[in-house]
C-alpha angles and dihedrals in degrees: 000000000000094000086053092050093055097057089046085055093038089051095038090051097047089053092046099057083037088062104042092064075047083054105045085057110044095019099048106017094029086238106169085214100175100167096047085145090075096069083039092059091040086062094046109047092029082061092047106037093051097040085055083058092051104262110151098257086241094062084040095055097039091050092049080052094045091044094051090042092051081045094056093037081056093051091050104047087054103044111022093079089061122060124303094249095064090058082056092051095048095044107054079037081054098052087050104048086044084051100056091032087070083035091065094028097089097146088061106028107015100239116233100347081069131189128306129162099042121143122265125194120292091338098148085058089056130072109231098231079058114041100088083066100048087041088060092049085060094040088061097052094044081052093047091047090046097042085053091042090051093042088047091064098042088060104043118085085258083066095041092049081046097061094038088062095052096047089047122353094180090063100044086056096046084056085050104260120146102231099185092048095058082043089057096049095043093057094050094048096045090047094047085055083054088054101046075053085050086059108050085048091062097046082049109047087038087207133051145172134180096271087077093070101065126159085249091067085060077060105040072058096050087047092058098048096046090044087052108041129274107254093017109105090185088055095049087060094043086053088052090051088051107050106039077044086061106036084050094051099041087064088066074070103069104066085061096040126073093223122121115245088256094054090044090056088045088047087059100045084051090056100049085051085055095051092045089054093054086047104053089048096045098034112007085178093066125227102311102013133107130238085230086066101065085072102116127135085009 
């Protein structure tokens, strides 16, 4: 049970930190991000691939972060001066294109056979039977450093510039503001956190391909932060607690219940979009936002 408990906390954290650079850019800057994987599996094989030549696991990480970042400021640069709606559509078109690129690539990143036996951090001072333990000590306090940080900026005048641009941008650039720049920044920010959870994906699952990385991970992100509540970063974590709590307990089910794995999976899928329903009719500003906050586009 402990050992269960653990994996519920590992995969709860990752997400977490997964959904909060998800919630910097649509919560806080209004950004549609709909591929936010991508940046996800940049993190990921970029850790891995270059661990396995050698490279110390902190530069490895920091590089997979510094290559998803450049790739949303990218993004952003070609697509943030046209209407919100085009950043949606590249980037669920980029997370695709990144997907089956790892896919192809079978000489890098073995295809679908995927990576395994890569380092993880500080593995030979563990014991194995005990390194999940010890991982999700280390996830925490990557959460903890991510949620500050992320606090930090919301309340900095950089924040605060953020969140005026996505109540009213005409009036942050009549006050002199550059608009597409902080959207910029907010999209590479937010895509290199989704590579440092990219990271701690990879040291967890202790193999990946590139089926890891679907288009339905972007929206397990977009659940948590709309459970939780759009510009709360405490809510966003909350959210992640919520839904991997309740994927992991509604498996307990299907010993009692005559559906297939794969109905069960869709059952569940069919309940969360019940609950969001409800949510979104009762408290449209999730657990922890505020209705202030639903002023985007005003």
């Amino acid at each position: 049970m402990l050992d269960y408990l653990v994996s519920i906390l590992l995969t709860a954290g990752i997400y977490a930190v997964f959904a909060l650079g998800l919630n910097l850019q649509w919560g806080y800057a209004g950004l549609l991000n709909f591929g936010h994987v991508a940046f996800m599996a940049i993190g990921a094989y970029t850790t891995i691939l270059l661990s396995m030549n050698g490279v110390p696991l902190i530069f490895a990480v920091l590089a997979g972060m510094i290559l998803a970042g450049a790739s949303g400021a990218f993004l952003g640069v070609a697509t943030l001066r046209l209407r919100e709606d085009y950043l949606a559509i590249v980037t669920i078109g980029f997370s695709e294109i990144i997907r089956f690129v790892l896919l192809n690539w079978s000489s890098l990143t073995r295809g679908s056979f995927g990576i395994y036996g890569y380092p993880r951090p500080f593995e030979g001072l563990v014991g194995y039977e005990n390194y999940n333990l010890f991982l999700s000590g280390i996830v925490i306090a990557v959460l903890v450093l991510v949620y500050a940080f992320l606090e930090i900026l919301a309340r900095s005048p950089w924040g605060r510039v953020l969140k005026s641009i996505r109540d009213d941008e005409a009036v942050s650039v009549s006050l002199g503001k550059n608009a597409f720049s902080y959207k910029v920044q907010a999209l590479a920010i937010g895509s290199a956190i989704a590579a440092l959870a990219g990271s701690l994906l990879a040291f967890y699952l202790q193999y990946i391909n590139p089926n890891n990385f679907q288009p339905i991970e972007t929206f397990y992100a977009w659940i948590m932060v709309l459970m939780g509540g759009s510009g709360s970063n405490r809510g966003t974590i909350v959210g992640a607690l919520l839904l991997w709590g309740f994927f992991s307990t509604t498996r307990f089910l299907e010993g009692y219940i005559s559906f297939s794995p794969s109905a069960s999976s869709a059952a569940r899928m069919v309940i969360i979009g019940i609950i969001l329903i409800g949510l979104m009719m009762f408290r449209p500003q999730g657990l922890f936002g505020r209705k202030e906050e639903l002023a985007i586009g005003k």
